[in-house]
C-alpha positions as CSV (number, residue, x, y, z in Angstrom):
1,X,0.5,-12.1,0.1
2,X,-1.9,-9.2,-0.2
3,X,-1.3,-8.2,-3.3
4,X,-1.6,-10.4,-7.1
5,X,2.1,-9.5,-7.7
6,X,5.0,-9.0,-5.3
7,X,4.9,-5.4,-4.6
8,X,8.5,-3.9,-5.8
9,X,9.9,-1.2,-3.2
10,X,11.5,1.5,-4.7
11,X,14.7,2.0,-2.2
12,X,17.6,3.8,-3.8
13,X,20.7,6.1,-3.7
14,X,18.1,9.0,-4.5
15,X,15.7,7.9,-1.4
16,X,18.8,8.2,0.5
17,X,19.8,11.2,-0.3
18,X,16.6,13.1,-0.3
19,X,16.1,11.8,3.2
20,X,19.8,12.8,4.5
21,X,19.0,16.5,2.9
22,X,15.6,16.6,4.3
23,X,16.3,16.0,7.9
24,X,13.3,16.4,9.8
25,X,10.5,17.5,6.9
26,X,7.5,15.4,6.8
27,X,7.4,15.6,3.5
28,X,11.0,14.5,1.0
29,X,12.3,16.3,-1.8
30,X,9.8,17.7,-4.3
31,X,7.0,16.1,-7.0
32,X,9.0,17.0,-10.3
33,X,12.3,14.6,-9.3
34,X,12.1,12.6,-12.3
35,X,14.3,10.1,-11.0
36,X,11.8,8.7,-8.1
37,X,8.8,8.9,-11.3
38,X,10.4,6.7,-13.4
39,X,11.1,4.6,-10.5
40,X,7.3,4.1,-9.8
41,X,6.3,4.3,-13.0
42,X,8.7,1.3,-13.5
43,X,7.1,-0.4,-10.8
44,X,3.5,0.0,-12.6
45,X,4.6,-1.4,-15.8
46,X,5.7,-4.7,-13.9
47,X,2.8,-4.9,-11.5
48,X,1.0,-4.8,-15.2
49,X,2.9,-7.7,-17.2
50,X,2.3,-9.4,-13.8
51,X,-1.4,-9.3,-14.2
52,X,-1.4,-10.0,-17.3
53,X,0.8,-13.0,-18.1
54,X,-1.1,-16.5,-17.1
55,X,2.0,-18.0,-15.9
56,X,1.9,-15.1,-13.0
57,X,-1.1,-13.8,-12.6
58,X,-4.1,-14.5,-10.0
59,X,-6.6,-13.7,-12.2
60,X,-8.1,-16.2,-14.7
61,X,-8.1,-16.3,-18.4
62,X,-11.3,-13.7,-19.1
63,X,-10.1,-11.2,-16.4
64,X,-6.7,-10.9,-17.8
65,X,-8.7,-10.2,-21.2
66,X,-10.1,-7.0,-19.6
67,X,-7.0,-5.9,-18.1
68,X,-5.5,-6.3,-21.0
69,X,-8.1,-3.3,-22.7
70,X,-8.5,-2.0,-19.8
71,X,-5.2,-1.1,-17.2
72,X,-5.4,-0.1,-14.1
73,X,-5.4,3.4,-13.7
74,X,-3.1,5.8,-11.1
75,X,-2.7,9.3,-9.5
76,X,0.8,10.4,-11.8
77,X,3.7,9.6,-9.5
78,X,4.2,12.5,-6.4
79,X,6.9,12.6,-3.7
80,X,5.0,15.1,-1.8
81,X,3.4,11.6,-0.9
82,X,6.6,9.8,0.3
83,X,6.6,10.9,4.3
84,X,8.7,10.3,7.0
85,X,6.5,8.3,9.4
86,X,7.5,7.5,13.3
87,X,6.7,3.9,14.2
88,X,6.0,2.6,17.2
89,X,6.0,-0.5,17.6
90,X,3.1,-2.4,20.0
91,X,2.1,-6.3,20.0
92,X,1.0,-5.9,23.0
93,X,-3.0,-6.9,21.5
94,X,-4.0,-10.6,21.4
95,X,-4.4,-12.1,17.7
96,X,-7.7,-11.5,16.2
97,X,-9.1,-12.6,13.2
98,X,-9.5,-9.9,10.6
99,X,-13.0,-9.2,9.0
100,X,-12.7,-9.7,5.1
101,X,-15.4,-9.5,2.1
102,X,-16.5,-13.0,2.6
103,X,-16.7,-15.4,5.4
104,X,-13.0,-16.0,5.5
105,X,-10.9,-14.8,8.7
106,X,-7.6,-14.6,8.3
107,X,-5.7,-14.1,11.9
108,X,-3.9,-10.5,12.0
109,X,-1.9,-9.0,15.2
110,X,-1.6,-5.4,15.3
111,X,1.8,-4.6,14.9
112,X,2.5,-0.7,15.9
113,X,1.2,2.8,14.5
114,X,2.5,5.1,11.7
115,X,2.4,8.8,12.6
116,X,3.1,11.9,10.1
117,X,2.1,14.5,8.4
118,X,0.2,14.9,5.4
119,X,0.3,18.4,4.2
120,X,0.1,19.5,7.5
121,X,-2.4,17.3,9.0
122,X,-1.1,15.1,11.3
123,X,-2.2,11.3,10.6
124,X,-2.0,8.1,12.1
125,X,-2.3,4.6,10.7
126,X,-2.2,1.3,12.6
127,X,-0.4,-1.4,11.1
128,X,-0.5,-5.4,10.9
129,X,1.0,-8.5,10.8
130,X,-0.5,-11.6,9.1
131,X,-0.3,-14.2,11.7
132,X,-0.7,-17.5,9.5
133,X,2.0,-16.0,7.3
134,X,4.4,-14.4,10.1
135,X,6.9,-17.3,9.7
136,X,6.6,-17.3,6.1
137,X,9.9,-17.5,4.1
138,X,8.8,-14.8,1.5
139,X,5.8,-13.0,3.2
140,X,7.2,-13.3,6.8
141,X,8.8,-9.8,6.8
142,X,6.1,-8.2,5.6
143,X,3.4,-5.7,7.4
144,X,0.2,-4.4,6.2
145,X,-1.3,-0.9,6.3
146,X,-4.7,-1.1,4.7
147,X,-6.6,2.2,4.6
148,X,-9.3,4.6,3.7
149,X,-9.3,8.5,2.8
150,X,-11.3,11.4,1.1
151,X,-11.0,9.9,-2.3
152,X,-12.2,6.7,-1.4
153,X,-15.8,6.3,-3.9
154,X,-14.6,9.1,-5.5
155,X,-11.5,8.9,-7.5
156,X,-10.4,5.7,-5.9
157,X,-12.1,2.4,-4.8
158,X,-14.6,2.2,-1.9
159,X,-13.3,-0.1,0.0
160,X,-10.2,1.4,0.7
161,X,-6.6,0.9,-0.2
162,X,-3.6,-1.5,0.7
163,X,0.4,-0.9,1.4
164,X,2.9,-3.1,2.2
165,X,5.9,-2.5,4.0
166,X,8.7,-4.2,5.3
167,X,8.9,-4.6,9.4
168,X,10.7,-1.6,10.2
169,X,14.3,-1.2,11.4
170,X,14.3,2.0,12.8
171,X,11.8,4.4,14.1
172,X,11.1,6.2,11.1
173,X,10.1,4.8,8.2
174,X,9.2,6.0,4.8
175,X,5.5,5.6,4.2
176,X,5.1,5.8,0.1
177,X,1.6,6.4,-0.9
178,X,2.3,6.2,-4.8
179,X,3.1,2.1,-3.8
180,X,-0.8,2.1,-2.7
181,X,-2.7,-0.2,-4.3
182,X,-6.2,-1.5,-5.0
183,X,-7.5,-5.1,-3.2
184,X,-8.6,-8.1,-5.7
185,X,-11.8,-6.9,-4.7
186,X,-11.6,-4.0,-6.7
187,X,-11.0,-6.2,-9.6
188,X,-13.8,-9.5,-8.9
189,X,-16.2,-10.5,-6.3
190,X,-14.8,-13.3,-6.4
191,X,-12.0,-12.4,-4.1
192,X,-11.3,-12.2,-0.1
193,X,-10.6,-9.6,0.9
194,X,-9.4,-7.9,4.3
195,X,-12.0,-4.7,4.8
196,X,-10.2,-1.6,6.4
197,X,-10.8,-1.1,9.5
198,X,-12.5,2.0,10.8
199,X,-9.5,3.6,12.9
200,X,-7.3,3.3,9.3
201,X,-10.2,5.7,8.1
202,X,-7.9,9.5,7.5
203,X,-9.0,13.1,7.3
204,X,-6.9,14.0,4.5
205,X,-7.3,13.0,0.8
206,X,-4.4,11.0,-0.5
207,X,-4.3,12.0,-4.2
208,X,-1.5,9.2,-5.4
209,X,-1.3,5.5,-5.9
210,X,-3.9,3.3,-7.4
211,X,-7.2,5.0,-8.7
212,X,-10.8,3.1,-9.0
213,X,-11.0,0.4,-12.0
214,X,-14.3,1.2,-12.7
């Protein structure tokens, strides 16, 4: 729905553990587990082939001959940015009609607010629901956290950043930053795309996921 391939979420036995051992850190385990790297860095190479194979990908026959000299490029894999978020949950706001790129207006709802920590600094994202796609068989489940921070038109794209996660179960919920990702945007003008919203905007600079193409 948001993003040109399905985005993979890396839950394992490892997650598990490190969250059952961590108790209540903000931050889980520590950057050098290799197991949780090669899990991301598994998740890259997929998003890649995705982008790249015409019988997949969104992008036409002359983009997918950059990507394919040019890949997109990432932060190396960190756990330090895999936190423990509280949710709460709040649909309490009418249905509005997101701003995007273009003159399209999709209808989002906000669905609740992510709070945790970040090195210490204490951050809090609001979180959507695409409304057109909230009965959706595949994309139903689905909320989106798009955001900004103090790499953005610096090491990562100016628009901001996208993550997807699935509509949470319990009140904390494991907010990966290595899964962020870059809009089409980032990629062609030719895309819509949903602009972050100003409140999404954090303090902190979130050195992991997606870099800037360009």
């Amino acid at each position: 729905m948001h993003r040109f391939t399905i985005q993979i979420y890396f839950v394992s036995i490892l997650i598990a553990t490190i969250i059952l051992i961590g108790g209540c850190d903000q931050t889980i385990g520590n950057k050098d587990d290799s197991g949780y790297n090669a899990g991301i860095l598994e998740d890259r190479k997929q998003n890649f082939q995705g982008i790249t194979d015409s019988a997949t990908s969104r992008f036409n026959e002359s983009e997918r001959e950059i990507f394919s000299k040019k890949a997109p490029k990432y932060f190396d894999p960190d756990i330090n940015y895999m936190v423990e978020a509280t949710f709460k949950l709040d649909t309490s706001y009418p249905v509005f009609q997101m701003p995007t790129t273009t003159e399209r207006r999709p209808n989002y709802r906000i669905y609740g607010y992510l709070s945790f920590k970040v090195k210490d600094t204490l951050c809090k994202l609001t979180v959507y629901q695409n409304y057109d796609y909230k009965d959706h068989p595949e994309y139903g489940n689905s909320l989106f956290i798009p955001f900004k921070d103090n790499t953005s038109e610096f090491s990562t794209y100016g628009g901001g950043r996208y993550i997807d996660i699935p509509i949470p179960a319990t009140k904390v919920v494991i907010l990966d930053f290595n899964t962020a990702y870059n809009p089409l945007c980032a990629y062609s003008d030719r895309w819509s795309c949903p602009l972050v919203p100003m409140n999404n905007a954090l303090v902190v600079a979130i050195f992991a996921g997606e870099k800037n193409y360009k």
